[in-house]
C-alpha positions, 0 to 999 in steps of 0.5 A: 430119271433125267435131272434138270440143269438146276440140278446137275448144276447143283451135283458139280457145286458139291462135287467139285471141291471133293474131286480137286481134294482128291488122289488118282484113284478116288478121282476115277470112283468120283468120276463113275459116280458123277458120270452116272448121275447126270449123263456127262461123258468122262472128257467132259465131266472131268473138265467141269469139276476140274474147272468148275467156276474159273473161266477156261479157253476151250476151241479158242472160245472164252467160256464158263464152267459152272455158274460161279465167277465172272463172265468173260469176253475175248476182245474183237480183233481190231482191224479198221481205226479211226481213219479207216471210218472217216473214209468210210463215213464220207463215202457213204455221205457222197452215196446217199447213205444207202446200205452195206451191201448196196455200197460194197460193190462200189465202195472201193472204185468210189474212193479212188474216184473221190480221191482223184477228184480232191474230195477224200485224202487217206492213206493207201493202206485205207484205200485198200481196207475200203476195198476188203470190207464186207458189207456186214462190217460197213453196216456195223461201222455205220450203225451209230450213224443211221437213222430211218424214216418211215413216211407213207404217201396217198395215191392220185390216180384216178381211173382212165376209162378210155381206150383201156380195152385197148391197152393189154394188162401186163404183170409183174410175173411178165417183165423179163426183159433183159433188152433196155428200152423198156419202161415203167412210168408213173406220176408222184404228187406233191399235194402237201396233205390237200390233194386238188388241182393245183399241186406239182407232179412228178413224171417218173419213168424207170427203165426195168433192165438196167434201172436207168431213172428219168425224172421231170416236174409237172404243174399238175397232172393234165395229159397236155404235160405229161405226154409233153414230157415223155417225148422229152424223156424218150429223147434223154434215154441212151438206148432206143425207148421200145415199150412202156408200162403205166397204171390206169390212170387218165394222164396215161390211157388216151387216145394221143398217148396210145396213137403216138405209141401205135405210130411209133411202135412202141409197146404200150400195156398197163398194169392191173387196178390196186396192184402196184406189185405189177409196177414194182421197178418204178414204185422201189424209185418213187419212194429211194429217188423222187420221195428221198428228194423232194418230201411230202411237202406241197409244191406248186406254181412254174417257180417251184416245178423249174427248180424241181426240174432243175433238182431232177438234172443233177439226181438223174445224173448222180441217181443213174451214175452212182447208186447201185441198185440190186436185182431179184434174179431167183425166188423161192418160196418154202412153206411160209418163208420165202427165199429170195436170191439178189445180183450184186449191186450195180449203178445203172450206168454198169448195167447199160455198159453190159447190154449187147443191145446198146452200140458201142458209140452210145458206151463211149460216150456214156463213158465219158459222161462218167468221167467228167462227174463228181459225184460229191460236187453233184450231191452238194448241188443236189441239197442245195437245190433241196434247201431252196425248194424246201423254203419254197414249200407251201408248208401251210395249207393254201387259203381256198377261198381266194383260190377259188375266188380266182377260178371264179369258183364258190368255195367248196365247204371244208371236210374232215377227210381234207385235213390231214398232217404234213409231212416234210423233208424231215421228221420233228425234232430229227434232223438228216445228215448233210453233206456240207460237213465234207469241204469242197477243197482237199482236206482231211479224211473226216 
């Protein structure tokens, strides 16, 4: 009969003080005894009446015999003070606050970078340490300082029936262009909680090879501006635009969207109806770059779409320079679990530099462009710009009536399905961290 734990607990508490009482040879009779009872091997059963209450180092681990006396823990070995985390902490404000294993790739080449630009002063001996650190421990550096937000938005697409027999459907399971060039494409609206006609949109076109993001704000979502803006964006791209992948919204599927592509050669496809799995690379950025920056506030009018577009150069510039992103590169699924395998993190600037498909004039100049930033001045500007669009929001909801009066509209009757919360930058009673507190002269680390 196998005894419980309670019990054999019980056997030592007696055993114990006999056996520590005891000679050499009762100690042998005692151990026989013990052994038996509850299945010790000898080497163990002699430690734990031995110690039996006292705290004993065993594999160079602090532990407990027994259930008597006070539990210990050895210490952590300190390796980073308090300079090492002020360092840390100000590079992860400059990076946007994104993770551990996002920011350790680079964390290393971001400080020499800051440092030479006269925004980070520390010792080299944290230079070095900065390099050294392991994701983990960047994450638990930066515990106390975190804080998530979860904000979900709605979708504005609307089905373009025209021409859509025309348009292959292309899946996710089909992207494996290693070739840059190739772009996914969607519209993120800025409604503030009432969708009509008048609100702002953004144009979000993301490259699925290297990650390489161009953004651009539209009045609203009429196929005039959208096509008008993706010239422009395929003018800004540092390598040649060779396909692009949309929904099945009607800004996208039309015919002059789908005769300038034939005219051009450039691959148009679309992604399946309800499945934005299919158009993962540009929905991961419509929430980490578009949403991160504006919100879910209202914007509208040509005031508030140029300094969105304003807001966009400066975040295309520190979006495709200086945060690393990680690709999937293998998945495995066992049973229910599934086992997937990332790359190491690299900014889309790195992953356009490793392209064999990119010429070397196009490098160099991506090079220099590289050199001449700073990415702690672009994100001051970038929150700045932030600040302003903020207070220009339409934080209330727009009067309707003399909206539709100057369309020379009857005002629509209100429904319950039209009133729903707003959303800000920011959640009530939190506040986000902000870059202000790093000075714009060399000062200290912190």
């Amino acid at each position: 009969m196998r005894l419980t734990m309670k019990e054999k607990k019980r056997i030592t508490e007696k055993t114990a003080g006999r056996y520590r009482r005891s000679g050499k040879k009762e100690k042998g009779l005692i151990l026989n005894e013990f052994t038996a009872l509850t299945g010790y091997n000898r080497s163990y059963a002699r430690l734990v009446l031995r110690n039996h209450g006292r705290a004993v180092e065993v594999s160079s681990k602090v532990r407990i015999v027994g259930d008597v006396g006070k539990r210990t823990k050895r210490p952590r070995r300190v390796i980073y003070d308090e300079a090492d985390f002020k360092a840390l902490r100000t590079v992860w404000r400059v990076m946007d606050y994104i993770c551990g294993k996002r920011l350790r790739p680079v964390l290393g080449e971001m400080a020499e970078l800051l440092v030479r630009k006269g925004e980070l002063r520390c010792m080299i001996e944290t230079e070095k340490k900065l390099t050294r650190m392991s994701a983990a421990t960047i994450d638990r550096l930066l515990k106390p300082e975190r804080e998530k937000y979860k904000l979900k938005g709605r979708s504005h697409t609307k089905p373009g029936t025209l021409l859509k027999h025309q348009i292959p459907i292309r899946t996710f399971s089909e992207w494996d262009d290693e070739r840059p060039g190739f772009l996914e494409i969607d519209l993120v609206g800025h409604d503030g909680g009432r969708v009509d006609s008048f609100h702002a949109f953004t144009l979000d076109a993301t490259d699925v090879a290297t990650g390489w993001t161009c953004l651009a704000a539209l009045k609203n979502k009429a196929q005039e501006w959208t096509f008008s803006e993706l010239r422009d964006i395929r003018f800004r791209l540092p390598f040649p635009l060779l396909g692009i992948d949309s929904d099945n919204g009607s800004e996208f599927i039309n015919d002059q969207l789908f005769r300038y592509c034939q005219k051009e050669q450039i691959t148009f496809t679309r992604s399946r109806p309800y499945r934005k799995n299919d158009a993962c690379f540009v929905e991961q950025k419509n929430f980490s770059v578009v949403r991160r920056a504006v919100g879910y506030q209202r914007y509208e009018g040509d005031e508030q779409v140029a300094l969105m577009n304003e807001l966009y150069e400066s975040l295309e510039l520190y979006t495709n320079f200086f945060q690393p992103s990680m690709k999937l590169i293998a998945k495995e699924r066992r049973g229910a679990r599934v086992k997937k395998k990332y790359d190491e993190a690299r900014t889309p600037f790195r992953r356009v530099l490793e392209a064999e498909s990119v010429d070397e004039a196009t490098k160099d100049r991506l090079r220099d462009k590289y050199a001449s930033l700073n990415p702690a001045h672009l994100k001051r500007r970038i929150e700045r710009l932030q600040s302003k669009l903020s207070k220009m929001a339409l934080i209330c909801r727009p009067n309707r009536t003399t909206r539709d009066q100057a369309m020379k509209m009857p005002p629509r009757r209100e429904t319950t399905k039209n009133v729903v919360s707003l959303r800000g930058l920011e959640k009530p009673g939190q506040t986000t961290p902000r870059l202000s507190n790093i000075p714009t002269a060399p000062t200290a680390a912190g």
